[in-house]
N, C-alpha and C positions, 0 to 999 in steps of 0.2 A: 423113568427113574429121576426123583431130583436129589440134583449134588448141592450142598450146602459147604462156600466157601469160610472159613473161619480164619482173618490172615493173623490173629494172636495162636493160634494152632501149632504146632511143632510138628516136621514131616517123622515119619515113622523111622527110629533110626536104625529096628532089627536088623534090616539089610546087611547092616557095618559089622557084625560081629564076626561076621568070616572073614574082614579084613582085618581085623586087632594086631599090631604088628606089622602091618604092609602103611608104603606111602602112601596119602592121598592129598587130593587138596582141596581146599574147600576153597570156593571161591573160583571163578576166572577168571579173574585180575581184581586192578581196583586196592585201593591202601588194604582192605579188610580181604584182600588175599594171604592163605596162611595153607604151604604146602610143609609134611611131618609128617610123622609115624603116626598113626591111630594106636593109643595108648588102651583108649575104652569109653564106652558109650554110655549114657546116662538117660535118664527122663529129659531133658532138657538141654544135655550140651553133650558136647565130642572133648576128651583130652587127648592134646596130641603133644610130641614133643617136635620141636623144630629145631634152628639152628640159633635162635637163642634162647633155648629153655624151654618152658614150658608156654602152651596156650591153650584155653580152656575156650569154647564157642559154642554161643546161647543156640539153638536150634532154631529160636524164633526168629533168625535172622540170616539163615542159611538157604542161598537161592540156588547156588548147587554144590554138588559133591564128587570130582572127578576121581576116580580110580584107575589107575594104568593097569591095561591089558594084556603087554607086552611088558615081560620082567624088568625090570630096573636094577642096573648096576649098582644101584646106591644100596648100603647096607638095610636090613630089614630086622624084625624082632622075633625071635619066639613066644607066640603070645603069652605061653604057659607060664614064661620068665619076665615077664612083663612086672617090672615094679611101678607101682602109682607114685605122683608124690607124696607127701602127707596130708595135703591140703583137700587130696580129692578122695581119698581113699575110703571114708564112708559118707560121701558128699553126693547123695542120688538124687539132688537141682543143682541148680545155677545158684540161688538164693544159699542155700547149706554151704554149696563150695566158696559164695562169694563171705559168707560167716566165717567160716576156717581160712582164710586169709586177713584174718582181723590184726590191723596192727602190723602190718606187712606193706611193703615198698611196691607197687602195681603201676600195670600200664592200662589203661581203660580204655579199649575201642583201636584196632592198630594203626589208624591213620584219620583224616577229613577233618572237619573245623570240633568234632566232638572228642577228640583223643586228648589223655591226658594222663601222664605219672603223678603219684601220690600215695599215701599212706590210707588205704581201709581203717576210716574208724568204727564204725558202727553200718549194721544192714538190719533193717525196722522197717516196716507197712512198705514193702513193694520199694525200699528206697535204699540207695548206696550214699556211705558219705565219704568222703574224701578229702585228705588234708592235703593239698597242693600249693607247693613252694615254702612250705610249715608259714604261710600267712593265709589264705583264704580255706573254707572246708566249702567244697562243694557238691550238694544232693545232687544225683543222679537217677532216675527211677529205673528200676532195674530190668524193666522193659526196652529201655532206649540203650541197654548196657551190649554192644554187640560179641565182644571178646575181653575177654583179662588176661594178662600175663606178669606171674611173679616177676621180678626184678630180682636179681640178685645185684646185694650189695659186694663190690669188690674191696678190699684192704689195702692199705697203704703199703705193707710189708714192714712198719715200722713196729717195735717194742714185739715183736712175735705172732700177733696175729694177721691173719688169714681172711677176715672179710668175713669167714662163715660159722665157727664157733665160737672165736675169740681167741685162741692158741694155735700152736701147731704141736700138740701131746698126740704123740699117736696115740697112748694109752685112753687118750678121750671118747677112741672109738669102738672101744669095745662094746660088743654086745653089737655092732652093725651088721653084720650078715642076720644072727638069730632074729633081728628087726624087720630086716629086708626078706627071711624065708616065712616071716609071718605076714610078711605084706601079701604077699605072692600067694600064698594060703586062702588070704582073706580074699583078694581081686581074683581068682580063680571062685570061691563062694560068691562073690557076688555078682560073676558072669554068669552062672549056675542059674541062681535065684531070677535072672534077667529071662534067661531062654526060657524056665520053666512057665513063666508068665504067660 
């Protein structure tokens, strides 16, 4: 029998759907360690949520994937209730999710001499670009991209806003759950359509 290695290859991530909701971590250490809830699995990357938000991780660069055996005291999810964020929610690459953060404050890669915050301008021919320090844009090819993580911007508390809408109107949030039980809907549909494959 010959095995044909492919290391641009993505390992198979079916495994992970009966975790969706439990902790894992990817990684064994190392700056590109990143332990979270498995949020949901994609062609291409794992969303997970951690302790500052969100991280999204290319599978092309995933050398392992630990799963505790023995329960863990730390809170867990139901996967059913699982909200995506918006950015991934019909984003089935890496490439489409790194699109849907156009324009968005990001962390590129969690640590080593290639990490970097900045603003997604544009994702074209295999390539990321990045506005860093709002003076240099920097390409990225999106093969060397290991992880992203939104950045939330925080607010000052000054003239009323909040960092994340621009106000503090409750009223501004209407219509949030009917959003979030459509989310839920939709990421339920497209774990479906994942298994059925």
């Amino acid at each position: 029998m010959d095995l044909e290695f492919n290391e641009d290859a993505c390992m198979d991530l079916g495994f992970l759907e009966d975790f969706i909701g439990k902790r894992i971590q990817v990684e064994r250490g190392g700056p590109d360690k990143v332990e979270g809830i498995l949020l949901a699995t994609s062609e291409d990357y794992l969303a997970l949520q951690d302790k500052d938000g969100y991280t999204y991780v290319a599978c092309a660069h995933i050398k392992s994937i630990t799963v505790q055996v023995v329960r863990s005291r730390l809170p867990e999810l139901n996967p059913d209730n699982i909200d995506l964020p918006e950015e991934a929610e019909d984003a089935d690459t890496f490439a489409e999710l790194l699109g849907n953060l156009r324009n968005r404050l990001v962390r590129i890669n969690r640590g080593g001499p290639n990490h970097l915050q900045g603003v997604v301008l544009d994702v074209q021919n295999d390539t990321v670009t990045i506005l860093h320090d709002m003076k240099e844009m920097v390409h990225f090819p999106l093969h060397h991209v290991k992880s992203v993580s939104p950045v939330e911007v925080k607010g000052d508390g000054k003239d009323g806003k909040d960092g994340k809408n621009g106000n503090n109107d409750k009223d501004s949030n209407k219509g949030g759950n009917d959003k979030r039980n459509n989310r839920s809907r939709r990421n339920r549909r497209r774990r479906n359509r994942r298994r059925s494959r």
